[in-house]
TITI-293450 format. One record per residue (C-alpha): residue in three letters; z, x, y. Coordinates in steps of 0.25 Angstrom, whole numbers, plus 5000, padded with zeros to 4 digits. Each point is the difference from the previous one (the first is absolute). Example, Ala and Ser with C-alpha at 12.3 -4.5 7.8 and 13.67 -1.06 7.14 Angstrom:
BEGIN
ALA503150494982 SER499850065014 
This chain:
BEGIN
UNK507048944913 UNK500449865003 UNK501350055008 UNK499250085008 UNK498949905003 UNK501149875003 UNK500750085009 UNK498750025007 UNK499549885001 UNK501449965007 UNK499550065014 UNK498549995003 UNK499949975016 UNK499150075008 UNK500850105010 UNK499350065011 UNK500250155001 UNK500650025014 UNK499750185001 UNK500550055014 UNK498950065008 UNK499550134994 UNK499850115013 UNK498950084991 UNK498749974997 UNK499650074987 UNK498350024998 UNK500349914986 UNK501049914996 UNK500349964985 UNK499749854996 UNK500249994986 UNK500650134995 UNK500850024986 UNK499350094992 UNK498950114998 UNK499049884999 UNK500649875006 UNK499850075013 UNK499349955012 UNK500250025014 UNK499649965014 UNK499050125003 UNK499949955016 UNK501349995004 UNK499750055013 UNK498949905003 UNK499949874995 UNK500249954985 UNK498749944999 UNK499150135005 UNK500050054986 UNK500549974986 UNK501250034994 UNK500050114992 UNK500550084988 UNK500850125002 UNK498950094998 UNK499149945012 UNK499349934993 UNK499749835002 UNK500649894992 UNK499549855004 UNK501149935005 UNK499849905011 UNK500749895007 UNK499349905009 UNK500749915009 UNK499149855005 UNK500449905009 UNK499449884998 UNK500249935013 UNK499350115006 UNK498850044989 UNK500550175004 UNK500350104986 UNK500850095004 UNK499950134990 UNK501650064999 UNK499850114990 UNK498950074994 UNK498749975002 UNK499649884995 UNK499349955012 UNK498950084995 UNK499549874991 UNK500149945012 UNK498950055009 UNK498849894998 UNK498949975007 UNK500249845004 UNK501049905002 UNK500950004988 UNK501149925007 UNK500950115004 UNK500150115010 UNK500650134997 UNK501150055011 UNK500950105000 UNK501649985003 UNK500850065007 UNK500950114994 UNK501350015002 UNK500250134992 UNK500950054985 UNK501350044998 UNK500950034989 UNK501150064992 UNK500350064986 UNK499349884991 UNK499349905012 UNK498850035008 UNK499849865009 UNK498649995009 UNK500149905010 UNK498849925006 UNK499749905010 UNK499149905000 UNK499749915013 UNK500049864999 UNK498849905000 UNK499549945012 UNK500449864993 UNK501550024996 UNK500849915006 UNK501350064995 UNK500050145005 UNK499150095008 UNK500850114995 UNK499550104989 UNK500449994987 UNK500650114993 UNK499550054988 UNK501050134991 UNK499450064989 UNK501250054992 UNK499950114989 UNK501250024991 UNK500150114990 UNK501549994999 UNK500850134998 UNK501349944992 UNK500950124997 UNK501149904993 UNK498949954992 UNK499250104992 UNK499549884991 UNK499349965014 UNK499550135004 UNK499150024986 UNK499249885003 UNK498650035004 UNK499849905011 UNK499949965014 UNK500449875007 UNK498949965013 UNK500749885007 UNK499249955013 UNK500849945011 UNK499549885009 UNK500849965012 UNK499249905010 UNK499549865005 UNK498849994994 UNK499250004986 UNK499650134993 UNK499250034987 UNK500450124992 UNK499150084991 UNK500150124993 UNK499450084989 UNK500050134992 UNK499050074993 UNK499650084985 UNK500250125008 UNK501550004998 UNK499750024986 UNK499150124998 UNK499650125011 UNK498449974995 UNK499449905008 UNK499049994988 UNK501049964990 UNK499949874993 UNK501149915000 UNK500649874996 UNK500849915004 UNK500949854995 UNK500849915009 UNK501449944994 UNK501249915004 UNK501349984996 UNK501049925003 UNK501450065008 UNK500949885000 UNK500549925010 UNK498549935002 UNK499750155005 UNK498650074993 UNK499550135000 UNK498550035000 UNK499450154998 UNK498950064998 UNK499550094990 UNK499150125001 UNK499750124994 UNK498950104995 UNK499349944989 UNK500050134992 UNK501350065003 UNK500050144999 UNK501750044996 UNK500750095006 UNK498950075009 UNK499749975016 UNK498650015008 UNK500450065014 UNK501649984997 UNK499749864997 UNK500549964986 UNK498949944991 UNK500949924991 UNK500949895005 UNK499949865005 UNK500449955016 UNK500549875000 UNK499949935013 UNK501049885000 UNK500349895011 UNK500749874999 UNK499349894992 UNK500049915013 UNK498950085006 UNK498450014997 UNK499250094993 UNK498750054997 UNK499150124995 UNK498750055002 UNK499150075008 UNK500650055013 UNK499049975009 UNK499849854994 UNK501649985001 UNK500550065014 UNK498949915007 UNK500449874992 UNK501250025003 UNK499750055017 UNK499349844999 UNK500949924994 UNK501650065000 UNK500049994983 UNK499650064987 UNK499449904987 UNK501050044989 UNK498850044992 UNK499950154995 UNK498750094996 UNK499850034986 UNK498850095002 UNK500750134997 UNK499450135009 UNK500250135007 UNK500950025011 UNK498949995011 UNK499149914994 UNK499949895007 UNK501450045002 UNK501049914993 UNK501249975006 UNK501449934999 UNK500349905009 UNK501249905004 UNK500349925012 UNK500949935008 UNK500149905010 UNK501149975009 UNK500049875008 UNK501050035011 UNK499749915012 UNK500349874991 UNK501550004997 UNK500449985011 UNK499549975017 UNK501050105006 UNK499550135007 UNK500950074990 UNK498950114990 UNK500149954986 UNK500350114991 UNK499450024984 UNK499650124991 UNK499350034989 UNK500450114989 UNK499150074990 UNK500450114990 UNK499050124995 UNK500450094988 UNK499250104991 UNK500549964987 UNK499850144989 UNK500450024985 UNK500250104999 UNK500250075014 UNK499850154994 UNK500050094987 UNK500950105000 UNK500450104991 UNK501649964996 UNK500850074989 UNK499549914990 UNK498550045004 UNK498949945008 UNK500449885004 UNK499349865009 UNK501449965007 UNK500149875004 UNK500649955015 UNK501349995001 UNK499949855005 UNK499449974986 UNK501650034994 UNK500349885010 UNK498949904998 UNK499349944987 UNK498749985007 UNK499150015013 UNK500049885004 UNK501749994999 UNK500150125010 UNK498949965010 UNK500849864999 UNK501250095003 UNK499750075011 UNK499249895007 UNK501449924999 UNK500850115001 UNK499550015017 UNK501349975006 UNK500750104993 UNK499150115001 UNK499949995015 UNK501649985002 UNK500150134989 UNK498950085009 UNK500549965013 UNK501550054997 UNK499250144998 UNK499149995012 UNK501249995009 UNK500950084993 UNK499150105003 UNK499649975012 UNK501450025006 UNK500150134991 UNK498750075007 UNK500349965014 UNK501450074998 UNK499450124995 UNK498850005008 UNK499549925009 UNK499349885002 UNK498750074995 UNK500650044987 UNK500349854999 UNK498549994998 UNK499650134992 UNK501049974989 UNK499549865000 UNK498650044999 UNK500450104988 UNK500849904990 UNK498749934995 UNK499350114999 UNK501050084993 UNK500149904990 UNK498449964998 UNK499850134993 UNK501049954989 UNK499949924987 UNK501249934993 UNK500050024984 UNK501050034987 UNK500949894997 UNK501549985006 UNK500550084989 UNK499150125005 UNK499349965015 UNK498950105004 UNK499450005012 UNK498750065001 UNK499250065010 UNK498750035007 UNK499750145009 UNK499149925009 UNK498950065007 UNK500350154997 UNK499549994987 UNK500649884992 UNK500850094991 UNK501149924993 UNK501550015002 UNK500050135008 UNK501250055002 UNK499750065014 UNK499449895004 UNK501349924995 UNK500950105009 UNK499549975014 UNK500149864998 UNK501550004992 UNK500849975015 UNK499549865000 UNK500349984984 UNK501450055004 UNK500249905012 UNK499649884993 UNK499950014986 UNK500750124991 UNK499649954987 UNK498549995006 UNK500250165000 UNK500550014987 UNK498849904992 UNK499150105008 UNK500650144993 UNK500349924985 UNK498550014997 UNK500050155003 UNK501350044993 UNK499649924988 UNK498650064998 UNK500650155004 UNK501249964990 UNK499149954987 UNK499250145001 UNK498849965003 UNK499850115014 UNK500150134994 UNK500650095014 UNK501250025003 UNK500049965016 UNK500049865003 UNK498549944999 UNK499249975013 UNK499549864995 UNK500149914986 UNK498349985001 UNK498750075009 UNK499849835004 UNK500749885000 UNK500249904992 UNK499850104990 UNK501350084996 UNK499550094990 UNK500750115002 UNK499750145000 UNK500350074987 UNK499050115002 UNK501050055012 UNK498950015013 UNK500549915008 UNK500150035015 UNK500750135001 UNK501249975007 UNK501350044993 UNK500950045010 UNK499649885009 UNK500149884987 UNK501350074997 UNK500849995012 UNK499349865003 UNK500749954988 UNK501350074999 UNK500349955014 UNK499749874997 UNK500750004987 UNK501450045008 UNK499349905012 UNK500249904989 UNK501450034995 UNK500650025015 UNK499449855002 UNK501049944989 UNK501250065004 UNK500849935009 UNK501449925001 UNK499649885011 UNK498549955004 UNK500350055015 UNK499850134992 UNK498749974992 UNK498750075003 UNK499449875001 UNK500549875005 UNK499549904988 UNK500750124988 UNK501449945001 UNK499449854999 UNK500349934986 UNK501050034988 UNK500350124995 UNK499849984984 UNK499450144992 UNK499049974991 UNK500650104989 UNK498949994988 UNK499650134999 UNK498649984999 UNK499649945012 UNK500050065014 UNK501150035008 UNK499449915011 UNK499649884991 UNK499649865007 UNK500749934989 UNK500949935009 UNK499549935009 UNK500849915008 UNK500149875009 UNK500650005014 UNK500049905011 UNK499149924991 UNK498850094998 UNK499850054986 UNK499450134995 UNK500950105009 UNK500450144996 UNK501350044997 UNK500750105008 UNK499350154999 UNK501250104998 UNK501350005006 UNK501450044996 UNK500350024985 UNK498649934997 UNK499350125009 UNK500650114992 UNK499649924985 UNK498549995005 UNK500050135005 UNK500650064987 UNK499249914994 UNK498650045007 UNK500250155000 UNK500550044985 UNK498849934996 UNK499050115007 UNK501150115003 UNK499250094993 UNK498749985007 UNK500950035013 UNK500550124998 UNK498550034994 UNK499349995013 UNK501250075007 UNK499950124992 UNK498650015003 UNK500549995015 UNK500850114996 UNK499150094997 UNK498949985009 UNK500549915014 UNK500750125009 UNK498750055000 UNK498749924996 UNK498750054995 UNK498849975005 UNK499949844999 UNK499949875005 UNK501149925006 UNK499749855004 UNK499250025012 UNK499050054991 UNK498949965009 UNK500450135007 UNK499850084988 UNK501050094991 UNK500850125006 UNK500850104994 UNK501650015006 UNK499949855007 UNK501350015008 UNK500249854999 UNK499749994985 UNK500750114998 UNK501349925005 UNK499749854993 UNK500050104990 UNK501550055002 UNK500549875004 UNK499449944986 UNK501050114994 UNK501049965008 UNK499849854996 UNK500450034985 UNK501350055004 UNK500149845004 UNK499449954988 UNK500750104991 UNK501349955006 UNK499649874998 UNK500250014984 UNK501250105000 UNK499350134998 UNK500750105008 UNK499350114994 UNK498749965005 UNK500649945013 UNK500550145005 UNK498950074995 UNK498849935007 UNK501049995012 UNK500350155002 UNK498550034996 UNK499649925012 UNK500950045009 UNK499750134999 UNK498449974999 UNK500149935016 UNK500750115005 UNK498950084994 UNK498949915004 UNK500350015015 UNK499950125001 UNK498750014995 UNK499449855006 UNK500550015016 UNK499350085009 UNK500550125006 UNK500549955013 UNK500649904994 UNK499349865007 UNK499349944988 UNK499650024985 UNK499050074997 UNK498849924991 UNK500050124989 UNK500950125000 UNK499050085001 UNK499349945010 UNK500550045015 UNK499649925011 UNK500149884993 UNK500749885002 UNK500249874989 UNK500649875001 UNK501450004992 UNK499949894992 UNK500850014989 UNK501250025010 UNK500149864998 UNK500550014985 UNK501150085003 UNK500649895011 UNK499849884990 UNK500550064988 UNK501350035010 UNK499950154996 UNK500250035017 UNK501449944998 UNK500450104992 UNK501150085005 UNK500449905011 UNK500949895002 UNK499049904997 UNK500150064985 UNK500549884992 UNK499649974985 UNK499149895006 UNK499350075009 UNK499850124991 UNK499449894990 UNK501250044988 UNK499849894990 UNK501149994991 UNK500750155002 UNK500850065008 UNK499450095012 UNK499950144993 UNK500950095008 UNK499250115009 UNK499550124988 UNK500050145001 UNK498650025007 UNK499350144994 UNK500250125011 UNK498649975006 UNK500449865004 UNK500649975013 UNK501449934998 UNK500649895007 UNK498849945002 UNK499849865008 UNK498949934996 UNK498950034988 UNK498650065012 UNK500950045011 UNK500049915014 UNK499450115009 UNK498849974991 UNK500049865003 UNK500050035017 UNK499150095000 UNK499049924992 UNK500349885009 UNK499850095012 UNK498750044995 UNK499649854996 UNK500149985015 UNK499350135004 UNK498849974990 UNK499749845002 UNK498649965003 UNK499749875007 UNK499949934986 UNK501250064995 UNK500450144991 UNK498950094994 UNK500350034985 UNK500050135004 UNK499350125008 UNK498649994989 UNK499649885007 UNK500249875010 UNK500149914990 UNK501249924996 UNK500649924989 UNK501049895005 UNK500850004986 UNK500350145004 UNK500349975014 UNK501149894997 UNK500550104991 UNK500250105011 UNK500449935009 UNK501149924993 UNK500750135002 UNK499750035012 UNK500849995013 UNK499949855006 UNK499150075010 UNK499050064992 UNK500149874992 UNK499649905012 UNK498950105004 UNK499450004987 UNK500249854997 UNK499449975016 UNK498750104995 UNK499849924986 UNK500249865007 UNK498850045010 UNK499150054989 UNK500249884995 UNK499649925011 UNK498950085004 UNK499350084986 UNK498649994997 UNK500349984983 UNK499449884997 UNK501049994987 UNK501249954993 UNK501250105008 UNK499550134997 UNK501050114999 UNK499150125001 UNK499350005015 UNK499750105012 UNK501150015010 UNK499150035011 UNK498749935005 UNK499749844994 UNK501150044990 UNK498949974989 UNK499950044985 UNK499850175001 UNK499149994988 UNK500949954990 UNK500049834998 UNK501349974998 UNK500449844998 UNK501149924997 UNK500750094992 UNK501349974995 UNK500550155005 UNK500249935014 UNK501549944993 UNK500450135008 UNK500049935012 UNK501449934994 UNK500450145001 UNK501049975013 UNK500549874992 UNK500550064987 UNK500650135007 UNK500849885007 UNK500649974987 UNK500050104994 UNK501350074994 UNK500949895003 UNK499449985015 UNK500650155003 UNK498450074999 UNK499849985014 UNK501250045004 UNK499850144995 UNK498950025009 UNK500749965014 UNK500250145003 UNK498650015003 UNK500249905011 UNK501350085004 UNK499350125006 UNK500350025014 UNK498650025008 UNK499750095009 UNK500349985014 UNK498649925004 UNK499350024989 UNK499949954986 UNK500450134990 UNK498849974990 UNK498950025013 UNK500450144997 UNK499350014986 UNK498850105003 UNK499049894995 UNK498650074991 UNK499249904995 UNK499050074990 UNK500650114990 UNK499550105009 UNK500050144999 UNK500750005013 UNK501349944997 UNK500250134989 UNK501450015005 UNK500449854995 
């Protein structure tokens, strides 16, 4: 769109990306990371970048090198990646390959910056000093700007800051493009003008027989990366190593391309640009020069997925396509579009920031920033603004599409940045449920065996997991709700909801949280209105829930029936096989009851609302007698299974959905997450219910599973449970986000070391041994999007108009024994040992 594009174009300046020292020092850092496969990472984070190639999030290589040669010297520095290997000849070629020192990474949310130093030449007569070399990676997480989030690229900006002259090159390969190394591909190069006497020059590359909608190894088949820089720089393709040595000799490419078309290794093709920065001629002083360089890389796909929507089996186009009329009018957008992007993504970065040092620690700071990339890259934006969809990927587990449970864990960091993110990632799954096409009555554990394909599962045999799918979803569904009601942003669950106007798109046929107007503010274009709020919070909500009441009050029914006490069957940690009476699931279960007594109230339906609220109420009462052990320190992993312990997970739910403030003076229509109605006056409870209850799960559970956190914790953090000593950190953050701040810190301090020191050699697994190198226990978990759990602190924060982490300060309340910290008396057994029969 020409508004979109002149606005852009108004602010193109090159920033550098000033992100604080980071304390951590994660085994693998994301690069370019925006979807399931625009997704490379610096695999040797620990070491320095140029040991080994970046790589994809599975492991494996993608070429991507950048070189750095300083021509008063004749030294070729290698920066990342391993292009130096076309550099090893026999001879005198006219350079010398040295290595730089490095100064080490950093980053936040959107940025990963490595920094380099590289010593002067003997004969510089400006500056015996280094010159400084950043490598700045930007994919930007803009929650005011849902326009910007759905575009599939990445900006690399490369920072110089010295007195002498440096050559920069860098280059990409046709790996990005296909997961097999014998695929043939193809390739054009193209320029168009920007304005201003500013160009753009990209490459093109792509597999020459595309195969649609399929992957090898994860990496999609179809699609096409476009490498852009500005058109003041050179550029060259062919054979890797022809190229990389010409340029080590002489600082330059030729501005020629090769048109003999090949396989991705033979005589390997790559991509080429360079630079060069003249930065001891400006001027005599001693002062360093400063310059950079920026280059853009996106993964262009149409269409991004098939899915089968209500009107069949569909290809869906990306969302940016509703925006922009052509490729080459978006990739001219974005590369002019820097400036905002980073002020959009900085604003995010440091809101964060001071949210998780608040609510953590200076290590949290680092675990959150870590996660929000990650979070995001299994994602893919599609539908139109009438009707956004966003799409996802179950990477690494097993690629299933749209899982609802892998959805769940990660649903803390949609709620903290983005609500309306949350709700495109359900509105796939309520409208295939709604159009017929899954023939159970509990909610569906995915929309497709393997992404991109989203065909379904009409025959019913999807993973067995009903009780699990259909408290996931109900909670979510009131999570969703909740989030739009409030009266002043102080109150939002997110920072950016209140930002914008508050005009209701009312046409009934489009969704409730339409992109239909998007706005300008401070002069940048393409911005989200405001998401809930006030009278427009209850219309969207109205609006959202009437529309897919019935499947709501469908999936509780069948929670109804069968959550108090579950049959033999999965829950999401089905890595750890299925059990029959999971006290855990068993209480997702009742708190997904209890969540349609929200949503019911949310349309008026007092029936329903007293209903599902009695039935649960009586269901917890029920539920602890059956789930705590008989000493009364912990729950149980099964009813039936004494001597066993679990980590409570789902405690969590009833904390953000405000359900712990029941019953106390913290009890508002806000907190309670009433949208539109009046609080229902307290019901009658059947005789086998307790009355004047406080809270939903009573507080003495929470101290005693917090106690029991602390009794439990391994040098790497909180087992899952008593089966084994492996963890999942999605399940951590959940734990102890409702935890004492004690039993928080510890496990924060033992996730923060297992950071630093675990032998995974991939993208920030969640699933890892809490004992030993804190390695992989035999499942290969990697960059997952479950890990959005670790925002879990942050949108408790916010939660019920600020007051959710208020109603847990009785935790921290509890006088200590004299000397002595009252949770070191838990009676600690690892293992569900015969011998802890009594618990």
């Amino acid at each position: 769109m020409h508004w979109l594009f002149a606005a852009a174009a108004a602010g193109t300046a090159l920033l550098s990306l000033p992100v604080g020292a980071s304390r951590l020092n994660p085994p693998v850092l994301p690069l370019a990371v925006r979807n399931p496969y625009l997704s490379a990472w610096l695999g040797s984070a620990r070491d320095t970048p140029w040991d080994k190639w970046p790589m994809f999030w599975t492991g494996g290589e993608i070429g991507f090198g950048i070189l750095a040669a300083v021509p008063d010297s004749g030294f070729v520095y290698p920066l990342l990646g391993k292009p130096h290997d076309s550099l090893n000849l026999k001879g005198d070629y006219g350079f010398n390959v040295s290595f730089c020192t490095y100064v080490g990474a950093t980053f936040d949310a959107s940025t990963t910056n490595l920094t380099y130093l590289i010593p002067a030449p003997v004969s510089s007569a400006k500056s015996s000093r280094p010159l400084e070399v950043v490598i700045s990676f930007l994919s930007p997480i803009t929650p005011t700007s849902t326009l910007r989030q759905s575009i599939p690229a990445s900006y690399v900006t490369v920072h110089v800051s010295g007195g002498f002259n440096v050559d920069i090159y860098i280059d990409v390969n046709g790996q990005w493009v296909s997961g097999n190394r014998a695929s043939e591909i193809v390739w054009e190069f193209g320029q168009q003008q920007l304005g201003g006497g500013k160009g753009l020059k990209t490459w093109k590359i792509r597999r020459q027989t595309e195969q649609l909608l399929s992957e090898w190894r994860d990496q999609a088949e179809w699609g096409t990366l476009h490498f852009s820089a500005p058109s003041d720089v050179r550029h060259e393709s062919g054979t890797s190593g022809l190229l990389r040595p010409r340029f080590a000799r002489t600082g330059t490419l030729q501005n020629s391309i090769d048109d003999d078309f090949r396989g991705i290794m033979e005589q390997e093709p790559v991509f080429a640009f360079a630079k060069s920065f003249h930065l001891n001629a400006s001027s005599s002083s001693s002062t360093p020069s400063s310059s950079s360089v920026m280059f853009t890389i996106a993964h262009i796909q149409e269409p991004v997925v098939q899915f089968a929507s209500a009107r069949g089996l569909t290809f869906m186009r990306p969302l940016w396509a509703s925006w922009f009329s052509s490729v080459e009018s978006l990739l001219a957008f974005h590369y002019m579009d820097y400036h905002n992007a980073f002020m959009l993504a900085s604003n995010y970065s440091t809101q964060l920031a001071k949210d998780a040092y608040e609510s953590g620690a200076e290590d949290y700071v680092d675990i959150v920033a870590l996660t929000a990339r990650q979070a995001m890259g299994a994602t893919s934006f599609s539908g139109t603004p009438d009707n956004p969809i966003l799409f996802l990927k179950e990477i690494s587990s097993n690629g299933n599409f749209q899982t609802i449970d892998v959805i769940f864990p990660a649903f803390p960091f949609f709620l903290y940045t983005n609500p309306r993110w949350l709700a495109y990632l359900l509105e796939p799954i309520l409208e295939h449920t709604l159009s017929g096409q899954y023939p159970n009555k509990y909610a569906l554990h995915d929309l497709g065996a393997h992404f991109p394909n989203a065909t379904g599962h009409p025959d019913g045999r999807d993973e067995y997991m009903p009780v699990e799918e259909c408290g996931n979803i109900l909670i979510m569904g009131l999570a969703i709700v909740n989030s739009l009601s409030y009266d002043t942003g102080v109150a939002a669950g997110s920072h950016w909801s209140s930002i914008g106007t508050h005009s209701f798109d009312t046409n009934p046929t489009t969704s409730a949280f339409s992109l239909n107007n998007l706005e300008e503010r401070d002069g940048v274009v393409g911005l989200d209105d405001s998401w809930g709020g006030s009278t427009k919070g209850v219309k969207q909500a109205q609006k959202w829930v009437k529309k897919t009441y019935k499947l709501w009050k469908q999936w509780t029914g069948y929670l109804v029936e069968f959550s108090l006490e579950p049959d033999h069957q999965l829950s999401t940690d089905d890595f750890a096989g299925p059990l029959q009476l999971q006290t855990n699931l068993a209480l997702k279960g009742i708190l997904g009851i209890k969540a349609m007594s929200g949503i019911a109230k949310t349309v008026g339906n007092t029936e329903d609302y007293k209903h599902y609220k009695n039935i649960s109420e009586a269901y917890v009462d029920k539920w602890e007698d059956f789930g705590i052990s008989r000493d009364g320190t912990h729950a149980k992993l099964a009813y039936n299974w004494y001597g066993s312990w679990t980590t409570l997970y789902n405690l969590f739910a009833d904390s953000l959905l405000c359900f712990n403030l029941e019953g106390t003076s913290l009890a508002t229509p806000e907190t309670q997450g009433t949208v539109g109605h009046q609080e229902q006056a307290p019901l009658d409870p059947p005789k086998n219910v307790k009355s004047n209850r406080t809270g939903f799960v009573p507080n003495h559970i929470y101290k005693m599973q917090s106690d029991w956190y602390h009794a439990v914790r391994q040098r790497y953090g909180l087992p899952l449970d008593s089966r084994h000593l492996y963890t999942k950190s999605d399940w951590e953050f959940f734990a102890a986000a409702v935890a004492s701040k004690s039993t928080r810190s510890e496990i924060l301090d033992s996730v923060a070391l297992w950071l630093n020191e675990t032998s995974t050699d991939r993208p920030f697994t969640d699933c890892y041994d809490t004992e030993g190198e804190g390695g992989f226990p035999g499942i290969t978990f990697m960059a997952r999007p479950v890990i959005g759990a670790h925002f879990a602190f942050l949108t408790l924060g916010k939660a019920c108009g600020g007051m959710a982490m208020e109603g847990l300060a009785f935790l921290d309340k509890e006088e200590k024994l004299k000397g002595v910290d009252p949770r070191d008396q838990v009676v600690l057994t690892l293992g569900a040992g015969a011998e802890a029969g009594e618990l």
